[in-house]
N, C-alpha and C positions, 0 to 999 in steps of 0.2 A: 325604800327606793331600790330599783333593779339597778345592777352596776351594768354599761354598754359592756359588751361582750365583744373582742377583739379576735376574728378570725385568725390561726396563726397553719403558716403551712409551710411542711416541710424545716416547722421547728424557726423559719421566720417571718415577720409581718408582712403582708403584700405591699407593693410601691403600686397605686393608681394614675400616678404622675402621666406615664405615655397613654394610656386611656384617653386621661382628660385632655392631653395637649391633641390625639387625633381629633377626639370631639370637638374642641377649637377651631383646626387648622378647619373641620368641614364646615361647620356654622358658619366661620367667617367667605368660606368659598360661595357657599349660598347665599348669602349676604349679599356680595359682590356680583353675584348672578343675577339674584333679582333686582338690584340696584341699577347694573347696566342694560336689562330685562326694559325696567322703569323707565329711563331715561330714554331708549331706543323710541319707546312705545310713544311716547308724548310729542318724542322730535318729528316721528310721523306723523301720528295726530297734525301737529302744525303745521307739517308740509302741506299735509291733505289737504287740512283746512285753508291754505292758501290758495293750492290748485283749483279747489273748487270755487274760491274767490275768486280770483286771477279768470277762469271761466265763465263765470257770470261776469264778470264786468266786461268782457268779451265781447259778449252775445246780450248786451243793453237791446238788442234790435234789430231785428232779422233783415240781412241782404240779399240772401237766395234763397229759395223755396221749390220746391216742387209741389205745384198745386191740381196739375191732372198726370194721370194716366193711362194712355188707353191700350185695352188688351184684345187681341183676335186670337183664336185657338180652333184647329181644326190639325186633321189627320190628310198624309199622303202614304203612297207604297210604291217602290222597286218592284215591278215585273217581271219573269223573268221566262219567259214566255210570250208566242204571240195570239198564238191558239185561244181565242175569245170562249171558250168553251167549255175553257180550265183556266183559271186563274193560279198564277204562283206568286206569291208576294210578302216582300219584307214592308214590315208596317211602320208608318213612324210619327210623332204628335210631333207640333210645332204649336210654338206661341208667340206672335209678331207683338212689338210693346214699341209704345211710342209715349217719352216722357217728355213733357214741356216744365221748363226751369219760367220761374219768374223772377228778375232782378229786379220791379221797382224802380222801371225807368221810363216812366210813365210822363213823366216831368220833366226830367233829364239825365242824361247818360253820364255817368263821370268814372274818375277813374276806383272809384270803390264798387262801384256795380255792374262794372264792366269786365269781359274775362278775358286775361291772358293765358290762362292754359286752363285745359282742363282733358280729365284721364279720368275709364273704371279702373278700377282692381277689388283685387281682391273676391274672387266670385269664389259664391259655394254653392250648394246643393243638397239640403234635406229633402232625399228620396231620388225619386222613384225607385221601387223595387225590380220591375223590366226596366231594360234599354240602355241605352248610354247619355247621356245629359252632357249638355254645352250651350254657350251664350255665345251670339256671335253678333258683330256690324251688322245691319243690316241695309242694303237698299230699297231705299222707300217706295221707288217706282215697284217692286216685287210684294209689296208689301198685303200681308193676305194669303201668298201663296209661299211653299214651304221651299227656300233655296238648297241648292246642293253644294253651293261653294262651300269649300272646308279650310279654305284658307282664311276666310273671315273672322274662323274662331279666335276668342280674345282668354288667352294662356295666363299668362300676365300681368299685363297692361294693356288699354287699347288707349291710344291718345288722340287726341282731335287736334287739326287743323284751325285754327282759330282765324277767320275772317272778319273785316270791317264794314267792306263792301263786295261787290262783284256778283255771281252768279257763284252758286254750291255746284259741286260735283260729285252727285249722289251716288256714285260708286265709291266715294271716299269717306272718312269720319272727319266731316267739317262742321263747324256751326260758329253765327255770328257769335261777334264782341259780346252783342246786346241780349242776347240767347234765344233769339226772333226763332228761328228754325226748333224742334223738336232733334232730343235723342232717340235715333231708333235703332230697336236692336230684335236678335231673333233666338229666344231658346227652342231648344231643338233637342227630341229624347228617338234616337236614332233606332233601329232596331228592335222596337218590343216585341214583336214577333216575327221568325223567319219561315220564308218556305211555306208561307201558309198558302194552304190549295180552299180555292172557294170556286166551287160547280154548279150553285148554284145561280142559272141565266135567266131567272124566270123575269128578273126586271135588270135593267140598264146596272152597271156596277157604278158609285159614285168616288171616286177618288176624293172624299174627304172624311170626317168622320164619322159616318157611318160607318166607316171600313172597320173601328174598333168594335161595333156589336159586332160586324157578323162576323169578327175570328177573335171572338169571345175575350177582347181583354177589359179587365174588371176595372172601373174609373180609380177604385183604393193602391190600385197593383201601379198606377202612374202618376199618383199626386206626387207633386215636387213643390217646396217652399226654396226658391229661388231668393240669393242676395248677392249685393255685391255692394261695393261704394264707389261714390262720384265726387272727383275731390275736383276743388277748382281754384285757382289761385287769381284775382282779381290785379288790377293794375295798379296799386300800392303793394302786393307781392305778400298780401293777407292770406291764408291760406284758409279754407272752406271745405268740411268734408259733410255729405248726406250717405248715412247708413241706410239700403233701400232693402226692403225685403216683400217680395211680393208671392203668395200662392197663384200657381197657377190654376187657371181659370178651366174646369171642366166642366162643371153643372152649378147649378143656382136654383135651388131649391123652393127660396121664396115665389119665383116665377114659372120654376116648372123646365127650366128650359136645361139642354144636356147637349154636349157636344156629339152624342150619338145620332142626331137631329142634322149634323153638318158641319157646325161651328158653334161658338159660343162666342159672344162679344163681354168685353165688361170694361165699365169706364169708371174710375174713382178721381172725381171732384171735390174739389176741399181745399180754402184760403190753408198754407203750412200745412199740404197733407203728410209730408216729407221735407223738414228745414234743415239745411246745411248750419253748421255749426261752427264758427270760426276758432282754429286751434291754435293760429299764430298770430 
């Protein structure tokens, strides 16, 4: 048998004692890390998994819905000129949208499906590459044709007026208890081309969108996916939020049809095409 072999330095034994005691102090720190690592991880898990209960027990049963939408989309231009001869013009697309809420009060109105307030927020905008993009009020009575009020736009918040009875006042953001009237509203991509000169008189000029073929803006250069949300808080003070997100409507391929044509309509119909979700 080999006798162990005892390194010796500097004439005496090494001590490994603070080695091992650092090795300790860190095992035990990692230890302790993955331990409160563990525990952290699990208490979430639970919460989540309550949230997401607590959520579905919610939402047993849909009380708001958005089941149509209807979209018009056509082009207008600033002039700037009067000379019919020569055209100078800032171009601009608009898309008028009119959503109707269903509340299931078909039966009778009460105070769960009936609205004491209700507000968008929250808007964004993926895309357009030209122009400027904004959502605004819209009145209805204009509806179809591209407004220039700029004070309608909604920053913010846009809040409604909330009515039982009476006549609306379609310069204003009202709508019934019962959700009888439609949201309307107007996006609008301002600017995509400026100063554009069109000489050519050989036919009538159309102030809609035609006006995009002939100063060549490419329909990919102005797609926009438009969102926002419509929260509404009902008369037990339940709160309801619908995340809406809608492409604009330029061409539709299956039918052929292209806003470079004038306009483009598009209507999407559907029981829950768009369901508010109660959060409180």
């Amino acid at each position: 048998m080999k006798k162990q072999t005892t390194v010796v330095v500097n004439g005496k034994k090494p001590n490994y004692t603070r080695e091992k005691l650092i090795l300790t102090i860190f095992l035990t720190i990692i230890t302790i890390v993955m331990t409160v690592y563990a525990i952290i991880l699990l208490i979430s898990n639970k919460k989540f998994a309550q949230e997401v209960d607590d959520f579905a027990k919610l939402n047993l049963k849909t009380v708001f819905s958005i089941d149509k939408i209807y979209m018009y989309s056509s082009s207008d231009a600033d002039s700037h000129t009067e000379d019919r001869a020569i055209w100078n013009l800032d171009i601009h697309q608009f898309t008028d949208i009119a959503i109707y809420i269903n509340n299931r009060s078909e039966n009778e109105l009460n105070y769960e499906n009936s609205i004491k307030e209700l507000y968008i927020e929250n808007v964004r905008f993926s895309g357009p590459e030209l122009g400027n993009p904004s959502l605004h009020f819209k009145n209805v009575e204009g509806f179809g044709k591209l407004s220039k009020d700029e004070n309608t736009i909604i920053n913010d918040r846009l809040e409604y007026n909330i009515l039982n009875d009476g006549d609306l006042d379609y310069s204003k953001a009202q709508i019934y208890a019962d959700c009888s009237n439609p949201i309307i509203l107007e996006y609008k991509n301002m600017n995509i081309k400026q100063n554009q000169i069109i000489s050519d008189i050989s036919s009538d000029l159309r102030f809609d969108g035609e006006l995009l073929r002939k100063t060549g803006v490419y329909l990919n250069s102005i797609k926009c996916n438009l969102a926002f949300d419509i929260i509404i808080i009902n008369n037990y003070n339940q709160k309801f939020v619908a995340n809406v997100y809608l492409d604009i409507p330029l061409e539709d391929s299956e039918i052929g049809d292209t806003i470079y044509k004038g306009k483009i309509v598009k209507k999407l119909e559907k029981s829950n095409l768009i369901r508010f979700f109660r959060m409180e």
